[in-house]
C-alpha positions in Angstrom: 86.9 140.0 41.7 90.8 139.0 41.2 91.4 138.5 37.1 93.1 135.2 38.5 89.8 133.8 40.5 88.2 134.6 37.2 90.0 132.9 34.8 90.5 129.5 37.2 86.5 129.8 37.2 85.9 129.8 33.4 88.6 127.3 33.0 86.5 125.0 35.7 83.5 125.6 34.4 84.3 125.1 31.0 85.5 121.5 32.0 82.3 121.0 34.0 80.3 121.9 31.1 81.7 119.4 29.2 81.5 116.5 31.6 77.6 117.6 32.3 76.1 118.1 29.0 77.6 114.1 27.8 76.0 113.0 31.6 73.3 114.3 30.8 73.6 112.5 27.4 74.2 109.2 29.2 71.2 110.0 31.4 69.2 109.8 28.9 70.8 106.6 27.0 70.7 104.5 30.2 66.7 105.4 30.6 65.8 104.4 27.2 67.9 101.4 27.3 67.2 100.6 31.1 63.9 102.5 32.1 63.5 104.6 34.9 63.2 102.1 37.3 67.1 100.7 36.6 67.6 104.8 36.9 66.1 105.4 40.3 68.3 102.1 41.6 71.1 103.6 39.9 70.4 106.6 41.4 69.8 104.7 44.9 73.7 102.7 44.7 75.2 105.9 43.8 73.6 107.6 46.7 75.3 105.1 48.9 78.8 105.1 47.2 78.9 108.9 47.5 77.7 108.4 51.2 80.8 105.9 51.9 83.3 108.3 49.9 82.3 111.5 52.1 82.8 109.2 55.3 86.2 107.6 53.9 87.4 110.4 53.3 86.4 113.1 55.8 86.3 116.2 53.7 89.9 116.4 53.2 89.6 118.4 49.9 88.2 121.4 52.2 90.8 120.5 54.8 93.5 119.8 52.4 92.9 123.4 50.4 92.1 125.5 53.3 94.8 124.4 55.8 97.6 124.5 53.3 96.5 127.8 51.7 96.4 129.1 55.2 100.0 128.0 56.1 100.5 129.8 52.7 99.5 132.9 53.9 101.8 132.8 56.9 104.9 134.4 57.0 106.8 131.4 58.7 104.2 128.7 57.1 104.6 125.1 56.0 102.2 124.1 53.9 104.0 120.6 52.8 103.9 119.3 55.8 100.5 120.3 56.5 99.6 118.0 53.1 101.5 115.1 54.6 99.5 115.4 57.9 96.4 115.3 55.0 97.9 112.2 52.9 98.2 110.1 56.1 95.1 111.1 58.0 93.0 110.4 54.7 94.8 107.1 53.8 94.5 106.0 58.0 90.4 107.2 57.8 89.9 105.4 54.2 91.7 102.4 54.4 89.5 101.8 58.1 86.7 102.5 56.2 86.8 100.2 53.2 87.5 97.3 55.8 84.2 98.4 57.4 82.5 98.5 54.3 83.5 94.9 52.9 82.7 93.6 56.2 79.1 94.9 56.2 78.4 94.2 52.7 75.8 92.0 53.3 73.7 93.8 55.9 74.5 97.0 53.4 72.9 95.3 50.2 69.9 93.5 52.4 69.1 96.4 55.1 70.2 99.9 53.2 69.5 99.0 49.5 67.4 95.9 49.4 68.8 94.2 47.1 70.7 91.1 48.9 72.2 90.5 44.2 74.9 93.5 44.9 77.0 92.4 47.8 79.8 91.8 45.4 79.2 95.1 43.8 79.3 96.9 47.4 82.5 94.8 48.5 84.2 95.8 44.7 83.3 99.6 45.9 85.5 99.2 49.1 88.3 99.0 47.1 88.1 102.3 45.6 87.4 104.1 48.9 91.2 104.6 49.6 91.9 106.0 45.7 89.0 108.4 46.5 90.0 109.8 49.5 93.5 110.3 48.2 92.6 111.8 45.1 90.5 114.4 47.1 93.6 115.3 49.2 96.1 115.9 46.2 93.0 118.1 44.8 92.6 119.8 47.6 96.8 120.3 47.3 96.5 121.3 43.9 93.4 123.9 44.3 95.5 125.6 47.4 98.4 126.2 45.1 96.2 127.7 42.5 96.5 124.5 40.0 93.2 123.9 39.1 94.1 122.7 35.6 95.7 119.2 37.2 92.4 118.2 38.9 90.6 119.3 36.1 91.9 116.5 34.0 91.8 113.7 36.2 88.6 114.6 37.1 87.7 114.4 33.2 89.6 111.6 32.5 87.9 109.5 35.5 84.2 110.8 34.2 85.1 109.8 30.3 86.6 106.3 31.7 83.0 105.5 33.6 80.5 107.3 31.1 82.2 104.4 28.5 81.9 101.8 31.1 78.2 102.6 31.9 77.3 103.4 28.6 78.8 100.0 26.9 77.2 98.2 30.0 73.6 99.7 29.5 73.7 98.7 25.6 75.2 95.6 25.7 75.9 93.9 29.1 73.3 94.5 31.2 70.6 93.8 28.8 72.7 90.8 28.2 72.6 90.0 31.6 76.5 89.4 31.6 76.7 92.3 34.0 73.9 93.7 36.7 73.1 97.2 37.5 75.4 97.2 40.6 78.4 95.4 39.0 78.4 97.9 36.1 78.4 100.9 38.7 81.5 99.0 40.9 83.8 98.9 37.9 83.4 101.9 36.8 84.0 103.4 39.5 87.0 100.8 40.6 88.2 102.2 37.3 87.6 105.8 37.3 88.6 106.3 40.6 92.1 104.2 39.8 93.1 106.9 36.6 92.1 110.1 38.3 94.6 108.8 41.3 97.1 108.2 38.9 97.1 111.0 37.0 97.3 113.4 40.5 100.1 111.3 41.4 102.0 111.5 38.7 101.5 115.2 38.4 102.8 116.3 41.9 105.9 118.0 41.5 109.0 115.9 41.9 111.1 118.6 44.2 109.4 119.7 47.3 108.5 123.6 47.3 107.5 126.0 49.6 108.8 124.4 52.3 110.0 127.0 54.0 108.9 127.8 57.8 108.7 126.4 60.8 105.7 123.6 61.6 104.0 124.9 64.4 101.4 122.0 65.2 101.6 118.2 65.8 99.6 115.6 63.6 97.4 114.9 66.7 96.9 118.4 67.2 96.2 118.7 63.0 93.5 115.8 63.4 91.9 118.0 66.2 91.4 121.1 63.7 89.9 118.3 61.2 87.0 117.8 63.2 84.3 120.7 62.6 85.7 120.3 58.9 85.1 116.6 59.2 81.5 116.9 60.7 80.9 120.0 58.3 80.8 117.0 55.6 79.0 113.9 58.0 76.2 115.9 59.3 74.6 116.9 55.7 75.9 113.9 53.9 74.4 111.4 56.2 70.9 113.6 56.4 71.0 113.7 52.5 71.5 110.2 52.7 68.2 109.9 54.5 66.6 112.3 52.8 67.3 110.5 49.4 66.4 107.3 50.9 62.9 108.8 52.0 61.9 110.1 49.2 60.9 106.4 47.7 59.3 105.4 50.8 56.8 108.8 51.0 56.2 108.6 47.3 54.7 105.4 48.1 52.5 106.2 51.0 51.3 109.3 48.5 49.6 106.2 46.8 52.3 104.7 44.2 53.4 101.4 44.1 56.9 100.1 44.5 58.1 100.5 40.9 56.2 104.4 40.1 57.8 105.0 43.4 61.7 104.0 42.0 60.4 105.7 38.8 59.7 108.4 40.3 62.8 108.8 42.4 64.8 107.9 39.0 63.0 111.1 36.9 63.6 113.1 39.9 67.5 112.7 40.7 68.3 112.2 37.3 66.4 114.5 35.3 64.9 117.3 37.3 67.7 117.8 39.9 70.4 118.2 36.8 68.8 120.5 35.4 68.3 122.7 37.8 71.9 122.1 39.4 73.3 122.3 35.6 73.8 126.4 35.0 75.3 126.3 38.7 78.5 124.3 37.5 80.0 128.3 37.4 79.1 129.0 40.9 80.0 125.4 42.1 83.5 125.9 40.0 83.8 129.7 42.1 82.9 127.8 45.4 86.1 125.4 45.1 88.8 128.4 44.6 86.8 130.7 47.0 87.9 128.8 50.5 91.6 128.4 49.8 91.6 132.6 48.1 89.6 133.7 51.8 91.4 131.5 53.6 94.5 132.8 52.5 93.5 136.6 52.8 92.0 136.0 55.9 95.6 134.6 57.7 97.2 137.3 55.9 95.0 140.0 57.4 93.8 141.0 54.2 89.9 142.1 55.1 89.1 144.8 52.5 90.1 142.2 49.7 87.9 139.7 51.1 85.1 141.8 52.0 85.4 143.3 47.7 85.6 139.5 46.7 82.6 138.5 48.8 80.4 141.6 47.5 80.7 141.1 44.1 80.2 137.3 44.3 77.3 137.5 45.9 75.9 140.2 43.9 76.9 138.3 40.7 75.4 135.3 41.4 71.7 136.9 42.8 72.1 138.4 39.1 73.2 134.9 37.3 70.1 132.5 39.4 67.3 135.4 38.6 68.3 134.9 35.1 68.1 131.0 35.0 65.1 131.0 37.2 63.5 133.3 34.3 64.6 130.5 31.4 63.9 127.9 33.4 60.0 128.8 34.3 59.4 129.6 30.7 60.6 126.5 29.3 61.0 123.9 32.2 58.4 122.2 30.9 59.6 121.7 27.3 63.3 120.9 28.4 61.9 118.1 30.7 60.1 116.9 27.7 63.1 116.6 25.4 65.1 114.8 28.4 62.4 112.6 29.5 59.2 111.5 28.4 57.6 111.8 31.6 55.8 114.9 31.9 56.2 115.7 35.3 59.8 116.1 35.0 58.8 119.3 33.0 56.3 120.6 35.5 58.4 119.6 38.4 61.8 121.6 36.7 59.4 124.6 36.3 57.8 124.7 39.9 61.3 124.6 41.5 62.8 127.3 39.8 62.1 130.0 41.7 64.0 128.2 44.6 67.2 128.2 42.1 68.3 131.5 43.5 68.4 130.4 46.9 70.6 127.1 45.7 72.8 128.6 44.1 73.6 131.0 47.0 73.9 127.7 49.0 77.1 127.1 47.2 78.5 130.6 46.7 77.5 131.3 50.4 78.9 127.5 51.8 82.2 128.1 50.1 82.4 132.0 51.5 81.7 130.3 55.4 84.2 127.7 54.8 86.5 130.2 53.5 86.4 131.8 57.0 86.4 128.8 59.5 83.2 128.9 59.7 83.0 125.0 59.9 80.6 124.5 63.2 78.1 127.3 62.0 77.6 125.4 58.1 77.4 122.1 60.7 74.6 123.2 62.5 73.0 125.3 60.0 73.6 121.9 57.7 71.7 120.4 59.5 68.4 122.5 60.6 68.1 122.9 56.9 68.0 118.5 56.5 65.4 118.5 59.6 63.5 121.1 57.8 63.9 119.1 54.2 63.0 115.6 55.8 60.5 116.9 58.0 58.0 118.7 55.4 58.4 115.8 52.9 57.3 113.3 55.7 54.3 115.8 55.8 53.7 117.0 52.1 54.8 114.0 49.8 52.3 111.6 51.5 49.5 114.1 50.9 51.0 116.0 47.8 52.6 113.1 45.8 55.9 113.9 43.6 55.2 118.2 44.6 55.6 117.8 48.1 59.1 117.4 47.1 59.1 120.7 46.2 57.8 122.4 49.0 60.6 120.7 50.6 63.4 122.4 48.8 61.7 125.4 48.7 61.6 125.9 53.1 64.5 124.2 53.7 66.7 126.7 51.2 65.1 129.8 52.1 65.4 129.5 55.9 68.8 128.1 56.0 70.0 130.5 53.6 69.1 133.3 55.2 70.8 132.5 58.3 74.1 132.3 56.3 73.7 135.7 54.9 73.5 136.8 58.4 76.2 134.8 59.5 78.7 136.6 57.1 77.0 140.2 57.3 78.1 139.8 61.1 81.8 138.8 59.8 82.7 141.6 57.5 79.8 144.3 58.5 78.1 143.6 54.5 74.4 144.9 54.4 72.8 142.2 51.7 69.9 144.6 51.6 66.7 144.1 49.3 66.8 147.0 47.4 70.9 146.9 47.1 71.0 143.1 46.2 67.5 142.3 44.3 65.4 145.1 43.3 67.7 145.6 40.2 68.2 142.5 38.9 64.2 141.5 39.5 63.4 144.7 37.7 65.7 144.2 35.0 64.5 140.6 34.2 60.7 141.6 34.3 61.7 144.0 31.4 63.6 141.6 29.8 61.3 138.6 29.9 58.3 141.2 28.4 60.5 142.5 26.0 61.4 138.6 24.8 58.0 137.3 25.0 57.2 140.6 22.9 60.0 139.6 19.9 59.1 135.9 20.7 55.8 136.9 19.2 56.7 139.3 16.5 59.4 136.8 14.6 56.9 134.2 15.4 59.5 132.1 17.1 57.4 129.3 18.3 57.0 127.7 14.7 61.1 127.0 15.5 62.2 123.8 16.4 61.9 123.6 20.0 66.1 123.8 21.0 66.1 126.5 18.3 63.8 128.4 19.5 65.2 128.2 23.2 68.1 129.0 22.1 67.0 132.2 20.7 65.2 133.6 22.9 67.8 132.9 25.7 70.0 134.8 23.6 67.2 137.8 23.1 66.5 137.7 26.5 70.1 137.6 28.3 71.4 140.4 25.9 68.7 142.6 27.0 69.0 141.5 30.5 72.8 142.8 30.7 72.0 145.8 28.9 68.9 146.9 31.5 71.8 146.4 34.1 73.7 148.5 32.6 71.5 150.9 32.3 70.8 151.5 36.0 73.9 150.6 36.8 74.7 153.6 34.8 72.3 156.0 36.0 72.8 155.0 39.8 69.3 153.5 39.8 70.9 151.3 43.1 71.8 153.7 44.9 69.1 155.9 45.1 66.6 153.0 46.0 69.1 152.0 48.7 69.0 155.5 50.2 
């Protein structure tokens, strides 16, 4: 991997770790001062808003890097005007959209989220559509240019900004009643949206550059090359949507009422999905600067450096999820204890885990397939994966309860995931084999985990506080882990198991 897609990683990630551990943080203020039930309607409005932002703005921070680091892999490219064509398509789409949305913000609040109390909340959100979809444009600018530092910040500065509006409103205004639930989330996100716009803004560079080249294409025909890109982003967001929106309705044919059902729903996408998605901030960080770096190669005709990059990434993050997936079943139970006081957020965190490797993948692999204009494939495979996911949790959560949300995830991610693989095996002739991919790392973390459990035992590490003792042994076990990897990497151990 390029020393340059490595250090733009770290530096993402790094800025991503920040931003989750303090939402987690919040998280866990706004339950105790709110209870889960306010959480799972959070969780509900926010599943909405990031519904309307994905159709406002029509994926134009894929479009946006990808096209533009394309034209910058051209000899005769323009990528600035290529970013204009993305400015006005996203403001046109946006602005269309937030007139929609205040329109239909009554049959929104009574039909979608059932509450008929936040139709002023849902018209305040159409105002920040536009800011949205711009932001994501100039990001999208920014990340084709290599300039992930820009984005970075605004990004930061937009989540500090509505972490200080949610948290004042969960201690003082909504308990209070000066402010609802819905009001709370439509200001600050009005106001987060507003400064990470303004800081982009400000940041683009005042004399145009790389403007060199010849425009080849029309806006009309540019709008035309939007549209797999475009439905790349509908198809999963609106079956997520429904997915999301199920998940309350099954819990309560499984047998709970209205407000365990919300409950429920709260614990799960605040809780248990975070921290499973939380190590993957690396991956999702690699994801954004993989489809601009492939895209670029790809125009240029570079195939052995894409076909290096794509190796290693892959291998590296098999190696990274097996690891978590490790942590995470030996003490799911007891970070979902510290985070909630539910315990099935524990037991659910540590009956998903072996599906982490396969998410993760989702992202490394996603951004590889957009990377090469793969659009329609991730589409359709988008979207047997949602009719998989809805379709088992129809099935399993009336009978199963809270775990039929599990087997969910699990078939969904493992089918779907495996037609990716395939999918860029074909492209670049890459043989993800078992034995080439897997059987090190799942040996290697076997010996680690009995080694750990072994010094666990020996230094009598569970008389530790609990974050203590985590702590240690995820040190104990992840130096071990690297050096068992070395180890056969050393002695070739690979290799011969591949012959």
């Amino acid at each position: 991997m390029e020393k340059n897609v490595t250090k733009d990683t770290i530096f993402l990630t790094l800025m991503q770790l920040t931003t989750q551990i303090l939402s987690l943080i919040l998280n866990i203020f706004i339950t105790r001062m709110l209870g889960s039930e306010n959480l799972g309607l959070m969780s509900l409005i926010y599943a909405f808003f990031t519904f309307a932002i994905i159709i406002s703005n029509g994926n134009i921070f894929v479009s946006t890097s990808r096209f533009v680091a394309e034209e910058k892999g051209k000899k005769d490219g323009c990528p600035e005007k290529i970013f204009r064509y993305s400015v006005i398509f996203s403001l046109i789409l946006s602005i269309s959209s937030a007139i929609v949305v205040f329109i239909a913000a009554r049959p929104i609040s009574n039909e979608i989220i059932k509450n008929p109390s936040c139709v002023t909340a849902v018209r305040m959100l159409a105002f920040s559509l536009p800011a949205a979809a711009l932001g994501s444009c100039i990001k999208g600018y920014f990340h084709a240019n290599r300039k992930v530092i820009i984005p970075a910040v605004s990004e930061a500065a937009a989540f500090l900004i509505k972490s200080f509006i949610m948290a004042v409103s969960a201690g003082i205004l909504i308990p209070r009643h000066i402010f609802s639930v819905y009001t709370a989330i439509a200001m600050s996100t009005i106001c987060s949206e507003s400064v990470c716009l303004i800081i982009l803004i400000v940041s683009l560079p005042k004399k145009k550059a790389n403007t060199y080249g010849k425009i080849n294409i029309s806006f009309g025909k540019y709008v035309v090359k939007l549209i797999p890109v475009i439905l790349n982003s509908y198809i999963p967001c609106i079956l997520s949507t429904a997915n999301d929106a199920l998940v309350p309705i099954t819990l309560r044919q499984s047998g709970c009422n209205t407000s365990e059902a919300l409950s429920y729903y709260g614990i799960f996408e605040a809780v248990v999905l975070p921290v499973i998605f939380f190590p993957s901030m690396l991956l999702s960080c690699l994801s954004m600067i993989l489809v601009p770096e492939i895209s670029k190669h790809r125009l240029s005709g570079n195939k052995i450096k894409n076909l290096d990059l794509i190796s290693d990434v892959v291998s590296k993050t098999i190696i990274y999820s097996i690891f978590i997936v490790s942590i995470l079943a030996t003490y799911g139970t007891e970070i979902g204890a510290l985070i909630s006081a539910e315990t099935s957020a524990g037991k659910m965190i540590a009956l998903l885990s072996p599906v982490i490797p396969f998410i993760y993948l989702e992202i490394v692999l996603e951004g590889i397939i957009k990377g090469l204009g793969k659009h329609s494939f991730s589409s359709v495979n988008y979207l047997a994966e949602y009719i998989i996911r809805i379709s088992v949790l129809l099935i399993c959560v009336p009978i199963m309860g809270f775990y039929g949300i599990a087997v969910s995830y699990y078939l969904s991610n493992i089918a779907c995931n495996i037609a990716r693989i395939n999918v860029i095996s074909k492209v670049y002739d890459i043989h993800f084999t078992f034995s080439g991919y897997l059987l090190t790392p799942l040996i290697s973390i076997l010996i680690s985990w009995q080694i750990s459990t072994m010094i666990n035992h020996i230094l009598h590490l569970n008389n530790l506080n609990i974050i203590l003792q985590m702590s240690v042994y995820t040190v104990i076990s992840l130096l071990i882990y690297i050096s068992v990897l070395k180890f056969f990497k050393n002695t070739n151990f690979t290799a011969r198991h591949s012959l």
